[in-house]
PDB file of N, CA, C and O in Angstrom:
ATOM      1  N   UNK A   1      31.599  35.118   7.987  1.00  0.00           N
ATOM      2  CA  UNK A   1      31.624  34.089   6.974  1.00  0.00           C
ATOM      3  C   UNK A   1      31.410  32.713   7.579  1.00  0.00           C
ATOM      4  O   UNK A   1      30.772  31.756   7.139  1.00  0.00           O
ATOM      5  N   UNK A   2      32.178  32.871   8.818  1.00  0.00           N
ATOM      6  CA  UNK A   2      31.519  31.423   9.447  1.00  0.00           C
ATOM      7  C   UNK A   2      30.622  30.845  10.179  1.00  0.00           C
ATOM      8  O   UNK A   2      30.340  29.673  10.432  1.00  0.00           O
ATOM      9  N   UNK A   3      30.110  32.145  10.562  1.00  0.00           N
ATOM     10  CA  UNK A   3      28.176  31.601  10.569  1.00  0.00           C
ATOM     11  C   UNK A   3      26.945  31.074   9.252  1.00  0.00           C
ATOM     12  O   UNK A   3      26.002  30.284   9.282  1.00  0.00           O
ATOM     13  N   UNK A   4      27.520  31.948   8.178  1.00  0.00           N
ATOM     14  CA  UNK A   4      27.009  31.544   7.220  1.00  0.00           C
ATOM     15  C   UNK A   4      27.513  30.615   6.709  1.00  0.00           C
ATOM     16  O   UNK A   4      27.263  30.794   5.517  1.00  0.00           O
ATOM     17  N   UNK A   5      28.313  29.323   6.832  1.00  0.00           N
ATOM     18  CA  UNK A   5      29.104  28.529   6.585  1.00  0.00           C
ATOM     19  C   UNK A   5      28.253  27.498   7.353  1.00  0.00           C
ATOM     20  O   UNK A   5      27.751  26.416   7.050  1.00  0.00           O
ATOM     21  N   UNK A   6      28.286  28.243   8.445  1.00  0.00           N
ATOM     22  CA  UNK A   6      27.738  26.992   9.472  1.00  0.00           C
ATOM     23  C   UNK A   6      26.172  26.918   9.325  1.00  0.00           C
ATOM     24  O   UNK A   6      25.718  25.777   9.413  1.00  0.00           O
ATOM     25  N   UNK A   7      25.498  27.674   9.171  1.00  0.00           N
ATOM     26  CA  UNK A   7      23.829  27.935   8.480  1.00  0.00           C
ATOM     27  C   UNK A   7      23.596  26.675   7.401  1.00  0.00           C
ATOM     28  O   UNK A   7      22.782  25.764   7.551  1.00  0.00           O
ATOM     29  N   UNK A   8      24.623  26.875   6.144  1.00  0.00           N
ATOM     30  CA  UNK A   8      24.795  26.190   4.949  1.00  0.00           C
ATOM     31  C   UNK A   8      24.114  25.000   5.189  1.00  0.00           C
ATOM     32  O   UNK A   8      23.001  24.612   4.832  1.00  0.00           O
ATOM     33  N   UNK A   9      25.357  24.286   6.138  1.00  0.00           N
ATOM     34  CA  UNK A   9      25.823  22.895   6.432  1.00  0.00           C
ATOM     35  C   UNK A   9      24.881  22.472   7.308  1.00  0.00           C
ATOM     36  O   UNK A   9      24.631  21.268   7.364  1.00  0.00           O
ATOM     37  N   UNK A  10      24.208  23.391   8.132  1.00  0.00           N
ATOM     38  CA  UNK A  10      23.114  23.218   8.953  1.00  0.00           C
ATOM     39  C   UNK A  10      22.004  22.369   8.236  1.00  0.00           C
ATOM     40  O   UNK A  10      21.535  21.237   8.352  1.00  0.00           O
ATOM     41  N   UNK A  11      21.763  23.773   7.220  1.00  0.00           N
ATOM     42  CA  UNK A  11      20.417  23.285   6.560  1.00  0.00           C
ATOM     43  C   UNK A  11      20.335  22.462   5.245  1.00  0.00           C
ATOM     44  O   UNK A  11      19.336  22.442   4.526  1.00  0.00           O
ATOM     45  N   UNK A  12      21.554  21.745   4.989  1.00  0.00           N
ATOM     46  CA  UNK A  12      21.679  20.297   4.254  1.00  0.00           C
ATOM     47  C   UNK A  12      21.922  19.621   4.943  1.00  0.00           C
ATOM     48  O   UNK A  12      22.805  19.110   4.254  1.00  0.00           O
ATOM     49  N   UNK A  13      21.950  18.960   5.980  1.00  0.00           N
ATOM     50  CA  UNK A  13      22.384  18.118   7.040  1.00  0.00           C
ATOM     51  C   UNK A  13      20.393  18.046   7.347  1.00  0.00           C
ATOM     52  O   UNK A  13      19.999  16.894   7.527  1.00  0.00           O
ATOM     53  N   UNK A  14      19.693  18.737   7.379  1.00  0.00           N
ATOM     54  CA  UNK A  14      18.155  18.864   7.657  1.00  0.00           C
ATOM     55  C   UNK A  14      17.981  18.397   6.273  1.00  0.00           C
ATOM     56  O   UNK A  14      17.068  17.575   6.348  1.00  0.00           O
ATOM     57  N   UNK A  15      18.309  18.469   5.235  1.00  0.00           N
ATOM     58  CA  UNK A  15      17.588  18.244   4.124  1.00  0.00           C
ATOM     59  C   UNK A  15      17.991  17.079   3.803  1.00  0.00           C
ATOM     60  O   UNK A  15      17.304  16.519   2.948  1.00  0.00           O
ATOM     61  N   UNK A  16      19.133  16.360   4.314  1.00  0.00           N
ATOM     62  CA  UNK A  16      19.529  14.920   3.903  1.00  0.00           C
ATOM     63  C   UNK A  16      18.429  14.208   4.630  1.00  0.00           C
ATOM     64  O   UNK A  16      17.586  13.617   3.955  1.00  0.00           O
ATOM     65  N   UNK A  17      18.340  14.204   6.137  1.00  0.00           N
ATOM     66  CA  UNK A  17      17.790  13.322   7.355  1.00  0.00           C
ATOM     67  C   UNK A  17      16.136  13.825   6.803  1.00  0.00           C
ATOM     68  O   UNK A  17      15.368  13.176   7.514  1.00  0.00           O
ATOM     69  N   UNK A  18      15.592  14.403   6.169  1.00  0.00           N
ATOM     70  CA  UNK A  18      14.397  14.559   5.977  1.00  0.00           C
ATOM     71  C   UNK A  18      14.025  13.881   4.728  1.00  0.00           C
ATOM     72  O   UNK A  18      12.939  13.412   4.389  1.00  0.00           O
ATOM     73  N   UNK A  19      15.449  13.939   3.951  1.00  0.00           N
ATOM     74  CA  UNK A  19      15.493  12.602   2.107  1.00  0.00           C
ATOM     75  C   UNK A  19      15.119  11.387   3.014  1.00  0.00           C
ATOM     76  O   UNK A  19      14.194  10.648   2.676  1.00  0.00           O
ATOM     77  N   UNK A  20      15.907  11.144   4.294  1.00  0.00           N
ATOM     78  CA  UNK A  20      16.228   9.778   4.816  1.00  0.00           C
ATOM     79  C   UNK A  20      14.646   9.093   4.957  1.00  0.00           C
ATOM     80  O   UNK A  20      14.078   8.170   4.373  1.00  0.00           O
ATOM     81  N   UNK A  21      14.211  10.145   6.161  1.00  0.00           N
ATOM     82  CA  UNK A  21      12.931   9.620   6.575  1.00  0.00           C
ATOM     83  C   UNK A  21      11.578   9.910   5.770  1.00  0.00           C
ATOM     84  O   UNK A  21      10.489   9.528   6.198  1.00  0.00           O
ATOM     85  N   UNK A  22      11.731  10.609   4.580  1.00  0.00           N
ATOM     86  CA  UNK A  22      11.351   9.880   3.859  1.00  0.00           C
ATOM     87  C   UNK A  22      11.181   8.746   3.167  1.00  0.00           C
ATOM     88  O   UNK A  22      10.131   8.294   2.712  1.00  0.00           O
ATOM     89  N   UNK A  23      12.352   8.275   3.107  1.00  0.00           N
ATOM     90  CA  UNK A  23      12.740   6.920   2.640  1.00  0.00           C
ATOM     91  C   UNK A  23      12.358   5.906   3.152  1.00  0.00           C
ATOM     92  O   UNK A  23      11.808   5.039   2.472  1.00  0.00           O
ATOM     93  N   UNK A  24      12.554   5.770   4.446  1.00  0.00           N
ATOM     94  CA  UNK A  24      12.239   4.978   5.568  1.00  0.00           C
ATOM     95  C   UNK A  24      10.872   5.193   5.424  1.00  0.00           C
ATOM     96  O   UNK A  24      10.497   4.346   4.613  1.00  0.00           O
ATOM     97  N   UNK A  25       9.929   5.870   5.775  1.00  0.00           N
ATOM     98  CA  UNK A  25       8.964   5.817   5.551  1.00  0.00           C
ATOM     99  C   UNK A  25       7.867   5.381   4.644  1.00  0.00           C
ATOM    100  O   UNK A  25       6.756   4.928   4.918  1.00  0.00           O
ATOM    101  N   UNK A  26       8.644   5.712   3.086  1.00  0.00           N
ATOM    102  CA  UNK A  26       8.004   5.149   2.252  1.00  0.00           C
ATOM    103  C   UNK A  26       7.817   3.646   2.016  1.00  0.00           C
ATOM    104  O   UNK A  26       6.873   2.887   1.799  1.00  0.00           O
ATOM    105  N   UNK A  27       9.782   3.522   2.225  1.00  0.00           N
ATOM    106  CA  UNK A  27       9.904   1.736   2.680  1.00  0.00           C
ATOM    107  C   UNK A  27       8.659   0.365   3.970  1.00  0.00           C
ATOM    108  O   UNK A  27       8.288  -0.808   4.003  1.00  0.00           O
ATOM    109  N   UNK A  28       8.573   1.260   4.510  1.00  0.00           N
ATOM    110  CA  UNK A  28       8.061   1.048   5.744  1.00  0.00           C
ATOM    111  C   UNK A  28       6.345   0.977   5.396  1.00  0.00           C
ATOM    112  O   UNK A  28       5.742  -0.071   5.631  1.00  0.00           O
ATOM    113  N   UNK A  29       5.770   1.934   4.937  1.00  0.00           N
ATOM    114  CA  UNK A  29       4.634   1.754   4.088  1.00  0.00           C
ATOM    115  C   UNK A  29       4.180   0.464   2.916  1.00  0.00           C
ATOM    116  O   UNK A  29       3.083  -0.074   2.767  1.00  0.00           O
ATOM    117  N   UNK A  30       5.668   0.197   2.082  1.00  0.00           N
ATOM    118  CA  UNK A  30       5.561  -0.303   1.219  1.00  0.00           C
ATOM    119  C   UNK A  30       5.622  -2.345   1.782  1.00  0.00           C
ATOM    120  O   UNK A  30       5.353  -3.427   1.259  1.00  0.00           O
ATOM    121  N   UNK A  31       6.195  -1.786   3.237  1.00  0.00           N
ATOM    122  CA  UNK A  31       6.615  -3.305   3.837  1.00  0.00           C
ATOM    123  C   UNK A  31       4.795  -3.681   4.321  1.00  0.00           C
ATOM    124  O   UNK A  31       4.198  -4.754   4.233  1.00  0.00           O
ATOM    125  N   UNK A  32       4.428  -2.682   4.700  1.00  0.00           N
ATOM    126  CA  UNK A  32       2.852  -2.739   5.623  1.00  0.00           C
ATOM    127  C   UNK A  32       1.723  -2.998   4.628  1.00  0.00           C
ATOM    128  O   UNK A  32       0.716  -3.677   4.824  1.00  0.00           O
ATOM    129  N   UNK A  33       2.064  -2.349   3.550  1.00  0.00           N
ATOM    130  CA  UNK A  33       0.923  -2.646   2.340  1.00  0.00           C
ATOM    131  C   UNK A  33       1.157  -4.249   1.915  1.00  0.00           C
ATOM    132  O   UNK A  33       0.323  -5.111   1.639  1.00  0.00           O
ATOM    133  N   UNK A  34       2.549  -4.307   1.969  1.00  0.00           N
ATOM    134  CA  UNK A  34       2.485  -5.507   1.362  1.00  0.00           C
ATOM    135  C   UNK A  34       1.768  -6.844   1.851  1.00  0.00           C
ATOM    136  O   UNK A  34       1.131  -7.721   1.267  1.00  0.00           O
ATOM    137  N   UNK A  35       2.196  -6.590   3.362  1.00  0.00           N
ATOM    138  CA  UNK A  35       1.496  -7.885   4.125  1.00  0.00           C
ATOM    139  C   UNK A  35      -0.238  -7.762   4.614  1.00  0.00           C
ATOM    140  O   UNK A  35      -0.824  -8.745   5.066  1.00  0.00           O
ATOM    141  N   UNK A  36      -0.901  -6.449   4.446  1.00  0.00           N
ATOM    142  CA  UNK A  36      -2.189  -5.942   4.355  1.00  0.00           C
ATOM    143  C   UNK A  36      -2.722  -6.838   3.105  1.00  0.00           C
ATOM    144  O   UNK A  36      -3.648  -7.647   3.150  1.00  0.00           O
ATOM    145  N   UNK A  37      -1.911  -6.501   1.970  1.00  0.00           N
ATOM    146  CA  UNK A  37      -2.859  -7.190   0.675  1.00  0.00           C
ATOM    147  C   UNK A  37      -2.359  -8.541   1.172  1.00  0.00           C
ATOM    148  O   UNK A  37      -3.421  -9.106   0.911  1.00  0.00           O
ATOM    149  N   UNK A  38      -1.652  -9.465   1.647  1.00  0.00           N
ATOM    150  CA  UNK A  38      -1.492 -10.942   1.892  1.00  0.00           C
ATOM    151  C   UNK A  38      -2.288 -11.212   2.416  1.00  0.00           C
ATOM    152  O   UNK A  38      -2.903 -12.053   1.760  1.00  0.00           O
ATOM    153  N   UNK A  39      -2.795 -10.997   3.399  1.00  0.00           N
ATOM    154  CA  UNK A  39      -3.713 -10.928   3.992  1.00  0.00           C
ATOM    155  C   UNK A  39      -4.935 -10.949   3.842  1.00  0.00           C
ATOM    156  O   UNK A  39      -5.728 -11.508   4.601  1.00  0.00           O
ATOM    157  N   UNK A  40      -5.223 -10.290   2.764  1.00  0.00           N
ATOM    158  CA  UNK A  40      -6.989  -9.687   1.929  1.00  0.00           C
ATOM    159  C   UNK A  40      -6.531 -11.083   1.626  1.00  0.00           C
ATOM    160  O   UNK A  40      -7.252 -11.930   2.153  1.00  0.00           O
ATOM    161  N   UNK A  41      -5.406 -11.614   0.833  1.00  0.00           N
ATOM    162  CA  UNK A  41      -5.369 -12.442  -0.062  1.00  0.00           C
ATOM    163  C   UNK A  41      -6.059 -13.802   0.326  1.00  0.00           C
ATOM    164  O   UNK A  41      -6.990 -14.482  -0.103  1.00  0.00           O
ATOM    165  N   UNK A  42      -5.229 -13.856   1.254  1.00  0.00           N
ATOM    166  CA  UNK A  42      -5.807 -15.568   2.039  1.00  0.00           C
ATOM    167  C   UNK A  42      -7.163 -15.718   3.105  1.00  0.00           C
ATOM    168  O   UNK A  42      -7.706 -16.701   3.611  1.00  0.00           O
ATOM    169  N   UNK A  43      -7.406 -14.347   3.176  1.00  0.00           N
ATOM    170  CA  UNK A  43      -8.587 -14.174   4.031  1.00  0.00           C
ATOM    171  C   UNK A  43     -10.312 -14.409   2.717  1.00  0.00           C
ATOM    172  O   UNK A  43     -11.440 -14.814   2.997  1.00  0.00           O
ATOM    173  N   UNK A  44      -9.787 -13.983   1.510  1.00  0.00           N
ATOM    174  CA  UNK A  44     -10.513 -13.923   0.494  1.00  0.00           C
ATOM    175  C   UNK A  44     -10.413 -15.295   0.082  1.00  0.00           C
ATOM    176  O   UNK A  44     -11.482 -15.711  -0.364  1.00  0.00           O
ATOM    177  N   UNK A  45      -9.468 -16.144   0.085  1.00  0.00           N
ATOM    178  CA  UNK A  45      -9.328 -17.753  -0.380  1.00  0.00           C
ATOM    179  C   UNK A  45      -9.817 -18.244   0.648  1.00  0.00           C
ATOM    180  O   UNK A  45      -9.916 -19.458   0.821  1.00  0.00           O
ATOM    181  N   UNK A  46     -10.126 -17.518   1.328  1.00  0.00           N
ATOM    182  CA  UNK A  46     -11.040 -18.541   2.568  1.00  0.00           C
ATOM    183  C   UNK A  46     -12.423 -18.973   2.302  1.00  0.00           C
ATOM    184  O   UNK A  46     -12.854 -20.111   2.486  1.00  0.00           O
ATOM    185  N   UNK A  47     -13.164 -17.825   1.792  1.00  0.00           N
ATOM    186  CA  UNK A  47     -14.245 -17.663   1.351  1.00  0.00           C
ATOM    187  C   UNK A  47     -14.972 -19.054   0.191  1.00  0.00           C
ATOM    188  O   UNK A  47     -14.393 -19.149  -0.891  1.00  0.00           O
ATOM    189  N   UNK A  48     -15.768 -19.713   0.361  1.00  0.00           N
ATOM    190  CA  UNK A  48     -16.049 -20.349  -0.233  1.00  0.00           C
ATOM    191  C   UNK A  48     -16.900 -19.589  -1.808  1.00  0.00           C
ATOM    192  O   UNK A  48     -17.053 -18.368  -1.783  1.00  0.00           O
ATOM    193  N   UNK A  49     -17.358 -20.311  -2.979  1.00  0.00           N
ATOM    194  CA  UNK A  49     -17.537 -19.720  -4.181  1.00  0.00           C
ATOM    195  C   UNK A  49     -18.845 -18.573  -4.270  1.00  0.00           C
ATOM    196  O   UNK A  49     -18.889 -17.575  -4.990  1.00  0.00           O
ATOM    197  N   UNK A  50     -19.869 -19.054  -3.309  1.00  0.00           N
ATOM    198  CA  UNK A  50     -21.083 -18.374  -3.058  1.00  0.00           C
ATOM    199  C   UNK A  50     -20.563 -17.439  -2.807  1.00  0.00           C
ATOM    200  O   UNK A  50     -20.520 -16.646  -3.748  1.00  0.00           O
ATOM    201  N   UNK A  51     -19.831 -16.931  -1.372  1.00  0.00           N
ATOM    202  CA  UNK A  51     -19.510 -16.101  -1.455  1.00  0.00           C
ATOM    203  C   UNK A  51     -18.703 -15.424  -1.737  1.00  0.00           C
ATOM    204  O   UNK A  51     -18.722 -14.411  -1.037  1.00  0.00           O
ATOM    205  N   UNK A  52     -18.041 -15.436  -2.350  1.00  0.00           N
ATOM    206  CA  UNK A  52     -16.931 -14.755  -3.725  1.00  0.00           C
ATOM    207  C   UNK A  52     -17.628 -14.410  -4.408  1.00  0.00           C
ATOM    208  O   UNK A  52     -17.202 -13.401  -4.969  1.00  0.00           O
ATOM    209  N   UNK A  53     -19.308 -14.920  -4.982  1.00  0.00           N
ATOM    210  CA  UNK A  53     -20.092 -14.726  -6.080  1.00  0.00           C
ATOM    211  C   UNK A  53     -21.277 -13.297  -5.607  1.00  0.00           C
ATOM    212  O   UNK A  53     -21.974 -12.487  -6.218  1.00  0.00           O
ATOM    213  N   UNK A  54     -20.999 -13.584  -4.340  1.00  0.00           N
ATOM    214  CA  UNK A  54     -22.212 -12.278  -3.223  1.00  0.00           C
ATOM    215  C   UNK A  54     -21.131 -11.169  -3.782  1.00  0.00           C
ATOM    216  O   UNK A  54     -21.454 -10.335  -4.628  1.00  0.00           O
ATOM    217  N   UNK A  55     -19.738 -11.258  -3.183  1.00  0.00           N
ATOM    218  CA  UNK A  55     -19.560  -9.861  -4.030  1.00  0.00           C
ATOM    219  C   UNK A  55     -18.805  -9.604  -5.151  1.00  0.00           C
ATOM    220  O   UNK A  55     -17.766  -8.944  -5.167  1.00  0.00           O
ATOM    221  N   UNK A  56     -19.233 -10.024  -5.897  1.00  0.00           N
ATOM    222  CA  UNK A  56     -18.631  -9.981  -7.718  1.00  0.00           C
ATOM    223  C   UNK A  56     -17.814 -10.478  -7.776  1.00  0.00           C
ATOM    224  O   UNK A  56     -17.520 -10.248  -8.949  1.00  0.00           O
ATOM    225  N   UNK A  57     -16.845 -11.261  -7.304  1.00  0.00           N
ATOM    226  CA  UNK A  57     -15.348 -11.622  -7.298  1.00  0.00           C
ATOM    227  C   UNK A  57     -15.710 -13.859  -8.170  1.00  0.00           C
ATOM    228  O   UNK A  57     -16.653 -14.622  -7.963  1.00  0.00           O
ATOM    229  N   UNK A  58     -14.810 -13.990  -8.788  1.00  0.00           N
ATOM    230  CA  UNK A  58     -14.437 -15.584  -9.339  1.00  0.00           C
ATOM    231  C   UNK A  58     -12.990 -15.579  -8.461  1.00  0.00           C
ATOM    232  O   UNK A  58     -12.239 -14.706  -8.025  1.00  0.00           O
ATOM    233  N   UNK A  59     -13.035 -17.193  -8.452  1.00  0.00           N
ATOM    234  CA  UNK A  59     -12.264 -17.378  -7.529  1.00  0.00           C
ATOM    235  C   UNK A  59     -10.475 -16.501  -8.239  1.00  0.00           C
ATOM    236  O   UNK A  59      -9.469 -16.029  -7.711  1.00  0.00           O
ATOM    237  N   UNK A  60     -10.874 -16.668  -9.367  1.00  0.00           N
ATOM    238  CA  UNK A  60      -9.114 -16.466 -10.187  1.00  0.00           C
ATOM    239  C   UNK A  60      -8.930 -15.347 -10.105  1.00  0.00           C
ATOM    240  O   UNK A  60      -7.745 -15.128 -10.356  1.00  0.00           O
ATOM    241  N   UNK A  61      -9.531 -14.351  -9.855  1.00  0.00           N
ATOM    242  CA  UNK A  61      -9.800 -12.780  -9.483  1.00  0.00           C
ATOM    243  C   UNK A  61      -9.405 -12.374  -8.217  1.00  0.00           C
ATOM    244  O   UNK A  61      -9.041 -11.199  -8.153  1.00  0.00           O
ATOM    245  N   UNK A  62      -9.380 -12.928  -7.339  1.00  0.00           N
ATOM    246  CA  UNK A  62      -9.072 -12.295  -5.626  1.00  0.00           C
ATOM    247  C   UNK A  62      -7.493 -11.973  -5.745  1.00  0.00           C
ATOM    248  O   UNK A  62      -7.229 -11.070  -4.951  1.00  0.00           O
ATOM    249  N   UNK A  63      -6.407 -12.376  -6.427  1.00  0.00           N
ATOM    250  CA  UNK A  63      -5.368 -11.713  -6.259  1.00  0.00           C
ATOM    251  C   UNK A  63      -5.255 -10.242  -7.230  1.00  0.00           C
ATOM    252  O   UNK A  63      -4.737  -9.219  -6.784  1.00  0.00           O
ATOM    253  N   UNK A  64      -5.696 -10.323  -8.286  1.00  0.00           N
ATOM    254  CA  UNK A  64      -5.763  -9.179  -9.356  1.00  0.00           C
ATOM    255  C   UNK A  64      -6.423  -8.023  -8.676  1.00  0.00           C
ATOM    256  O   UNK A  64      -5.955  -6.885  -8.687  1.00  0.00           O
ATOM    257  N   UNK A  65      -7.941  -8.500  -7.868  1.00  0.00           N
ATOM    258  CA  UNK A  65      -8.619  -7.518  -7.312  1.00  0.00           C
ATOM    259  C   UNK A  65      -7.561  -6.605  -6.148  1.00  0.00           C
ATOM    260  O   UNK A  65      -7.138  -5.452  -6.059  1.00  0.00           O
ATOM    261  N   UNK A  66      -7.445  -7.919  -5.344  1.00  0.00           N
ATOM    262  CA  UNK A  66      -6.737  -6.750  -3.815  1.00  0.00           C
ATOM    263  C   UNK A  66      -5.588  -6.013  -4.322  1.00  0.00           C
ATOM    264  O   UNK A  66      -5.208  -5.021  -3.700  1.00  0.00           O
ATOM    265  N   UNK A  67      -4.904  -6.447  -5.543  1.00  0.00           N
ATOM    266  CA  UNK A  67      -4.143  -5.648  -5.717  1.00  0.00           C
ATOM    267  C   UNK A  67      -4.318  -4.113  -7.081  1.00  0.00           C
ATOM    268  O   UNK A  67      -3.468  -3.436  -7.660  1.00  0.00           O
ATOM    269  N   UNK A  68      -6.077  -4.123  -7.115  1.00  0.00           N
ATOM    270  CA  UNK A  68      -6.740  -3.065  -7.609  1.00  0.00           C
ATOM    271  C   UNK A  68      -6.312  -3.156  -8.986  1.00  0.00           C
ATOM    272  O   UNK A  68      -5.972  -2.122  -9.561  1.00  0.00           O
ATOM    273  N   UNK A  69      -6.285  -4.329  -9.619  1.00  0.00           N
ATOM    274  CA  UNK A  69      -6.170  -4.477 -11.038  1.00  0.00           C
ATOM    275  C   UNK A  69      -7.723  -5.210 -11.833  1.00  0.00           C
ATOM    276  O   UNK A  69      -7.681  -5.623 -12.992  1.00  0.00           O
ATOM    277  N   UNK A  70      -8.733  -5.254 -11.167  1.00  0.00           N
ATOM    278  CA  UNK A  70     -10.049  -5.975 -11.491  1.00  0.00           C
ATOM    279  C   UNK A  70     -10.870  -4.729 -10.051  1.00  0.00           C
ATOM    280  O   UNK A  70     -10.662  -4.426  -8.876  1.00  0.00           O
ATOM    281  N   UNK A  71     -11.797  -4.410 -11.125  1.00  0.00           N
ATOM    282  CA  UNK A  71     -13.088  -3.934 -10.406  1.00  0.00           C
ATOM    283  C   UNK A  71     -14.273  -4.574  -9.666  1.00  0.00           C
ATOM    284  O   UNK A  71     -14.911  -5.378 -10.346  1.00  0.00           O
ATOM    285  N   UNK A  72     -14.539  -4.447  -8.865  1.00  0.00           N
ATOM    286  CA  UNK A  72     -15.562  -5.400  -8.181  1.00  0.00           C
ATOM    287  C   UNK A  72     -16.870  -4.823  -9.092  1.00  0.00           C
ATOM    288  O   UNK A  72     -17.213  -3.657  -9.289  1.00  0.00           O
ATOM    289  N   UNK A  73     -17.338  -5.813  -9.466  1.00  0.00           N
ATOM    290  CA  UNK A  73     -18.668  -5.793 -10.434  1.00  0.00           C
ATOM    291  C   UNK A  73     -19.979  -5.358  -9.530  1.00  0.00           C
ATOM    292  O   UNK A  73     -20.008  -6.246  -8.678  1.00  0.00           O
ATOM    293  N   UNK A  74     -20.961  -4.561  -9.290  1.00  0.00           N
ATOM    294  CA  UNK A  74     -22.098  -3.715  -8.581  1.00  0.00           C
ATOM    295  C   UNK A  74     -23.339  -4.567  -9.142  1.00  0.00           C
ATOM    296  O   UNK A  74     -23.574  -4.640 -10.349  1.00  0.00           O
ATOM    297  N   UNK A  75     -24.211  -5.285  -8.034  1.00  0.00           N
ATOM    298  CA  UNK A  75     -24.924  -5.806  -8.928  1.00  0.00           C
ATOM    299  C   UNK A  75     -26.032  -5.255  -8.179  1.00  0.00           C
ATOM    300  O   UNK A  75     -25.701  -4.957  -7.031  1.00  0.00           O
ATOM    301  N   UNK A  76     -27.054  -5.060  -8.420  1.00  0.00           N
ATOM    302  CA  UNK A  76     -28.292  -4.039  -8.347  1.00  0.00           C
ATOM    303  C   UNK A  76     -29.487  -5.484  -7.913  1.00  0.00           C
ATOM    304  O   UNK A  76     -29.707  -6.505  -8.565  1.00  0.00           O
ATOM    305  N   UNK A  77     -30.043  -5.057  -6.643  1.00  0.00           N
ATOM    306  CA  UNK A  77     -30.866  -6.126  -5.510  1.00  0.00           C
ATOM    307  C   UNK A  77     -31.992  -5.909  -6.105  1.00  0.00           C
ATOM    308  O   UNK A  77     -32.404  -4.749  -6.080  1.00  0.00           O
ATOM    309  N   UNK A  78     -32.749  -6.877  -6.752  1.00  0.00           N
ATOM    310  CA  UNK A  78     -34.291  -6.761  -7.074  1.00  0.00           C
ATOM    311  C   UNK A  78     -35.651  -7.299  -6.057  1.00  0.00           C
ATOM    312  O   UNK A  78     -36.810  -7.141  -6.443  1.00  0.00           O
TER     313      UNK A  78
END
C-alpha cells in the first residue's frame, strides 16, 4: 500500500511542476512578445510616410497592425 501511496504523490508532484512550467513559460513568452511588438512599434514610427505608404501601412495604423488587428493592404507592381 505504500508504494502505491508513494507512486500517487509521485506523479502529482510531476503534474503540479509541469502546471508550473507551463506557467512560467507562457508568462515568459507573453513578457518577450510584448517587448518584440514595442519594438516593431517604434522601429515602424521611425519610418518616414513614403515609406509606411511602400508597404500599405498610414501612419495611425502601425500600432493596430503589429498587434495583427489591421491587414497590410497587397498592392500589385505595374
Amino acid at each position: 500500500m505504500l508504494a502505491i501511496l508513494s507512486i500517487i504523490v509521485r506523479f502529482t508532484g510531476t503534474k503540479a511542476s509541469k502546471r508550473l512550467s507551463r506557467q512560467l513559460s507562457a508568462c515568459w513568452e507573453g513578457i518577450a512578445g510584448y517587448f518584440f511588438r514595442r519594438s516593431a512599434v517604434i522601429s515602424l514610427n521611425e519610418l518616414d510616410d513614403r515609406a509606411l505608404r511602400d508597404i500599405g501601412l498610414e501612419r495611425s495604423q502601425i500600432e493596430a497592425a503589429v498587434y495583427g488587428l489591421v491587414t497590410v493592404r497587397s498592392q500589385g507592381r505595374r
